[in-house]
C-alpha positions in Angstrom: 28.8 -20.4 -47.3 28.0 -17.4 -45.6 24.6 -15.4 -46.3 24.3 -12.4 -49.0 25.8 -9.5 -47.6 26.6 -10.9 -44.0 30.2 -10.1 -44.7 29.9 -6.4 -45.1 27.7 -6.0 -42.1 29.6 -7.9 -39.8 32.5 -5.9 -41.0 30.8 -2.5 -40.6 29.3 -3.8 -37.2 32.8 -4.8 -36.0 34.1 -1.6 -36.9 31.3 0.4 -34.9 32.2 -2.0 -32.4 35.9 -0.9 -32.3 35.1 2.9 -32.7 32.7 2.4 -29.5 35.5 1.1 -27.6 37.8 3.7 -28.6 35.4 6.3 -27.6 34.7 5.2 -24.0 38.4 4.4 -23.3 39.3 8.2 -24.2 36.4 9.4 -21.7 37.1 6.8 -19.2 40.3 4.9 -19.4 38.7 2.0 -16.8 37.2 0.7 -19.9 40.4 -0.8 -20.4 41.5 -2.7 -17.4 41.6 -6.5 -18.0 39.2 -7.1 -14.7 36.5 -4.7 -16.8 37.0 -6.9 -19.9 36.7 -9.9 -18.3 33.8 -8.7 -16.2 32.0 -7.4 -20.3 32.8 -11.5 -21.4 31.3 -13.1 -18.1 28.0 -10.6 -18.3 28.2 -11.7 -22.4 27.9 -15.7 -21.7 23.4 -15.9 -21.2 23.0 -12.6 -23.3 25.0 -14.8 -25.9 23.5 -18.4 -25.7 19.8 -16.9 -25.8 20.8 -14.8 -28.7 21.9 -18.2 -30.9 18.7 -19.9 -30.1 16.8 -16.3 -31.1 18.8 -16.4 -34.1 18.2 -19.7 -35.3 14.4 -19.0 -35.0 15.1 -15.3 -37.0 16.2 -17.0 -40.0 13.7 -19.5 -40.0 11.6 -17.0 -40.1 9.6 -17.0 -37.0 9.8 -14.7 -33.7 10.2 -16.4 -30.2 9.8 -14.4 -27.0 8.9 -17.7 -24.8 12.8 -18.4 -24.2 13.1 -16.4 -21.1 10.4 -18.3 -19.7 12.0 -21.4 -21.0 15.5 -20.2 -18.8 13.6 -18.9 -15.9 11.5 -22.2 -15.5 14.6 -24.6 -16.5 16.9 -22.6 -14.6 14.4 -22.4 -10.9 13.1 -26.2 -11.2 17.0 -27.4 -11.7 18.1 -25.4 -8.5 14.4 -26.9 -6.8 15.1 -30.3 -7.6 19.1 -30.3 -6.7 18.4 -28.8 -3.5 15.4 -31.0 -2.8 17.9 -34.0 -3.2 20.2 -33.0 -0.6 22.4 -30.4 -2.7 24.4 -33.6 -4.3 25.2 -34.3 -7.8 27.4 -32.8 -10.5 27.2 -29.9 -12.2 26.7 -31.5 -15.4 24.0 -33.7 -14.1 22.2 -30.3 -13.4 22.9 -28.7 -16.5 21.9 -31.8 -18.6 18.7 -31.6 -16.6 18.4 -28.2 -17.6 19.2 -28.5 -21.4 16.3 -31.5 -21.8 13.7 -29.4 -19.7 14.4 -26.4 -21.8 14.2 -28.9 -24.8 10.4 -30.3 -23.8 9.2 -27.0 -23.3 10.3 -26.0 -26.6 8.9 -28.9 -28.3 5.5 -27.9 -26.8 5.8 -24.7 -28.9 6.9 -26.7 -32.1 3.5 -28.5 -31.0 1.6 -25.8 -32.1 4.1 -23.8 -34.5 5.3 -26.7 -36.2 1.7 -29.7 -35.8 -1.0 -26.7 -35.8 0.9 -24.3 -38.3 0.0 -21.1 -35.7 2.1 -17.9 -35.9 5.3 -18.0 -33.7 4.3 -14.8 -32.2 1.2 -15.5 -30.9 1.8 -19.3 -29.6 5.1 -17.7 -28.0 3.8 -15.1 -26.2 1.3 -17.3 -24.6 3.4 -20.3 -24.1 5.7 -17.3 -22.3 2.6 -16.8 -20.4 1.4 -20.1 -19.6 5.7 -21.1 -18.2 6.3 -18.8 -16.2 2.9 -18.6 -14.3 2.8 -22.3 -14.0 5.9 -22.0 -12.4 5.1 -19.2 -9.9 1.9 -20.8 -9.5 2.6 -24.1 -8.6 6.5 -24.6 -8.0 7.6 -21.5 -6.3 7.9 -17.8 -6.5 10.8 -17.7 -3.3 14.3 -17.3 -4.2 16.7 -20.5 -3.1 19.9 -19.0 -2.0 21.8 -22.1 -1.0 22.6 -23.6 -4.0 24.3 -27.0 -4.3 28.0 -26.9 -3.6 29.0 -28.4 -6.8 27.6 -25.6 -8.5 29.2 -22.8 -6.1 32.3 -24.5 -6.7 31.5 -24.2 -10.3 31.2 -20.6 -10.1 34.4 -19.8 -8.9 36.7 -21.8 -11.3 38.7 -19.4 -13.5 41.2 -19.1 -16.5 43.9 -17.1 -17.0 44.3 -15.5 -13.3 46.4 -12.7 -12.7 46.9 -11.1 -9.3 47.3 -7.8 -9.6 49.7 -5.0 -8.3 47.2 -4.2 -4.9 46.8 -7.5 -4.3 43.7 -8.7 -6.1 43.4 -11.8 -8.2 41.2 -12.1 -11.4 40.4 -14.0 -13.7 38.0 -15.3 -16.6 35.4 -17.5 -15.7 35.1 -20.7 -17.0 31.3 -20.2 -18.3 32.5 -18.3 -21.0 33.2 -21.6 -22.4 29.7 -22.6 -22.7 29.3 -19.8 -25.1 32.0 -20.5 -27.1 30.2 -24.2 -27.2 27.3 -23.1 -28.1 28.6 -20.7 -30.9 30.6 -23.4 -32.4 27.6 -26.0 -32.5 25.2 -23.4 -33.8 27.8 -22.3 -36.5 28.3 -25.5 -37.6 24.9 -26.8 -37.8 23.8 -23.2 -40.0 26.5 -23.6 -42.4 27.5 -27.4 -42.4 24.3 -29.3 -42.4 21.4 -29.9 -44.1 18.9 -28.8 -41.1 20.8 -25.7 -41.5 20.6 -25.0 -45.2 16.6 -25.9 -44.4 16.3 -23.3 -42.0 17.6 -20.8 -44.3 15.5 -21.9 -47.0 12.6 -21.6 -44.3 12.9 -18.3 -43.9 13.7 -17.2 -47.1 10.5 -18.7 -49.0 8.5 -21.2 -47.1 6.3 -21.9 -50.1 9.2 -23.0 -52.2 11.2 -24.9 -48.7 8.0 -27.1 -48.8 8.1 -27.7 -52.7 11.1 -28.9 -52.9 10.7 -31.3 -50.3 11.9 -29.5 -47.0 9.2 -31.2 -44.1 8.7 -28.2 -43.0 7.1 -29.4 -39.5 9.8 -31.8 -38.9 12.1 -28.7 -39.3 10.6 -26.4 -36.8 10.1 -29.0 -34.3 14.4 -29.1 -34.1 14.6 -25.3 -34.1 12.2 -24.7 -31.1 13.4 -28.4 -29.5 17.0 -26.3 -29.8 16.2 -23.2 -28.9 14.4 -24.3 -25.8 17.7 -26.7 -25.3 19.7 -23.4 -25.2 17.6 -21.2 -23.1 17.9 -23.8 -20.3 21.2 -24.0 -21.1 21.6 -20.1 -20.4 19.1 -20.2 -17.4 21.4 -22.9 -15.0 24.5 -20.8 -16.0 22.4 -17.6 -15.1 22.0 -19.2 -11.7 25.5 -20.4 -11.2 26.9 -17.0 -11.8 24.5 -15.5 -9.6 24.9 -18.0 -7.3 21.7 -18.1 -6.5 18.1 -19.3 -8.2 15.0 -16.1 -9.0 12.4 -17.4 -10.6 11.5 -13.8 -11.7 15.2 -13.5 -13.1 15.6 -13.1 -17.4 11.8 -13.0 -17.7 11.7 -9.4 -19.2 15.5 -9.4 -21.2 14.0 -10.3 -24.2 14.6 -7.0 -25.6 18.4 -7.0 -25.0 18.5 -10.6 -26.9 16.2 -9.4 -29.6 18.2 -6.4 -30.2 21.4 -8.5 -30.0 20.4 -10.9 -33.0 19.0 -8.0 -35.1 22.3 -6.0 -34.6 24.4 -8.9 -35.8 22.2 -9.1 -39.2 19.0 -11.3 -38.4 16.2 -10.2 -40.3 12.9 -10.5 -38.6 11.3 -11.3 -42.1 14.1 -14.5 -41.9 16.4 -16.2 -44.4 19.7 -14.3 -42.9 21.9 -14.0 -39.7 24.8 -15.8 -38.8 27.0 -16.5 -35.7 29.4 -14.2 -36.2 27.3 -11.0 -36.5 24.9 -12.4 -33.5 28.2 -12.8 -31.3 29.3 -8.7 -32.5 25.6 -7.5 -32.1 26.0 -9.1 -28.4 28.9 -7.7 -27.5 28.1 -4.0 -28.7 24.8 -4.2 -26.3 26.8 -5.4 -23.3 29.7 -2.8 -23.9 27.4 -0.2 -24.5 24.9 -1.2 -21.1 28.6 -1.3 -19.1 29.8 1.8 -21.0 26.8 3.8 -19.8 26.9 2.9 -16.0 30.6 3.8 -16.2 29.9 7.3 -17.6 27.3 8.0 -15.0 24.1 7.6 -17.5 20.7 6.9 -16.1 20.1 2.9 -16.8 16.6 3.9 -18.1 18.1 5.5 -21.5 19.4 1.3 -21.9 16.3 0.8 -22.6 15.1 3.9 -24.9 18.9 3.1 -26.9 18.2 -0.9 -27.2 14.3 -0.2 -28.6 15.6 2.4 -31.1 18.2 0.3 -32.4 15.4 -2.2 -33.3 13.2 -0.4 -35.1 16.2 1.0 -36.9 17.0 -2.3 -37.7 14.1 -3.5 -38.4 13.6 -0.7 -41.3 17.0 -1.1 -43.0 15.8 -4.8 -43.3 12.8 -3.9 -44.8 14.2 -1.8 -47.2 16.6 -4.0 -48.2 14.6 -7.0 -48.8 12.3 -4.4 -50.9 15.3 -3.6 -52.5 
């Protein structure tokens, strides 16, 4: 069962969403070409997997900003330890290493979120700290440009290619599937599970979770053990797609992920969001960042659009949960 109200705002989001569209394919009818659409789902895929794990932690109540630390140190140590090895091995292998890194590090937050009972702000924000300095510190702060072959090869594959009149072939990378994953595992566990119907209560009273026998620690020791799952997750595919490994790359996005979840309908103050919405608020700030560099509009105003639209947010959740 879906949330109060998450119905009507993922309706009124999708419609914004469509109007938007509309809007820049009038001014600038490039919008529209299938290369620019597949290019808006490819550039969707880590914005999209970081969102889940952000919303997960929204309507459990809690606020994590240490998951692009998590991605950046996941991502870098992968791509260090592949290379390091000779450049062999699968892709999978890598991303499996990736995922269970991503997972320990976000156990060590459940450590103190979940064993300690410290505010999520304050142990993520210096867990963000302590991840990515240990890993400029002692690891590496140079970028590895010769990534694996496997995961070159990776890169390339595409779905549904069309070659077009002048000669040019696209097509949709295959990494969009790893958001589509995600999406569906996230989805089901929220609305089909137990742990999901626990996170919810979480977030909507955590007096009353714990009375009526939710183990509250246990709890938040799978939400930050899955949310540091995705983040690796999202940093390997980062690297693939880049093709190469930065270990100063998705440390400082946070904002576009935030802004993403609380678009979609996550309330900061927890106890709703859903899959759906997360996936709409995603793609309305990656349409709209594409949409301004095709009209010509300084990349600086991203920022000034993405902070408004969470502090607009963030009051119409407040009043409503007055309400």
């Amino acid at each position: 069962m879906k949330p109060p109200g998450s119905w009507r705002h993922e309706t009124v989001l999708a419609a914004v969403v469509v109007a938007l569209m509309v809007g820049i394919g009038l001014v600038n009818p490039a919008f529209w070409t299938l290369a620019n659409f597949f290019d808006l789902l490819k550039a969707s895929v880590v914005t999209g997997i970081l969102a889940l794990g952000v919303l997960i932690v929204l309507i459990s109540g809690g606020i994590d900003i240490s998951f692009t630390a998590i991605a950046a140190f996941a991502m870098y140590v992968t791509c260090w330890i592949s290379v390091s090895l000779g450049g062999e091995g699968s892709v999978l292998l890598g991303l499996l290493l990736a995922v269970g890194m991503g997972t320990g590090l976000g156990l060590i937050n459940a450590c103190f979120i979940g064993g300690l009972r410290l505010p999520t702000l304050i142990v993520t924000l210096g867990t963000a700290g302590v991840f990515h300095g240990f890993l400029l510190a002692f690891i590496g702060t140079e970028i590895i440009n010769t990534l694996p072959p496997a995961y070159v090869r990776f890169s390339r594959w595409q779905g549904f290619r069309q070659t077009l009149s002048g000669g040019e072939t696209i097509g949709l990378s295959v990494t969009v599937l790893a958001l589509v994953a995600a999406a569906v595992i996230v989805g089901v566990l929220l609305r089909r599970t137990v742990l999901g119907r626990s996170i919810y209560a979480l977030g909507g009273n955590p007096e009353a979770a714990h009375r009526i026998g939710i183990r509250v620690a246990r709890v938040q020791f799978l939400i930050y053990g899955l949310v540091g799952g995705l983040a690796g997750l999202a940093g390997l595919i980062h690297a693939v797609m880049m093709r190469n490994a930065n270990p100063s790359d998705l440390v400082g996005t946070e904002l576009n992920v935030l802004a993403a979840a609380v678009l979609g309908g996550a309330s900061i103050f927890g106890g709703r969001g859903s899959v759906a919405g997360t996936l709409l608020g995603v793609w309305l700030i990656v349409v709209l960042n594409n949409s301004l560099i095709l009209l010509g509009v300084p990349s600086y105003w991203q920022r000034v659009w993405v902070g408004a639209t969470i502090v607009v947010s963030t009051a119409i959740s407040a009043r409503r949960r007055s309400s």
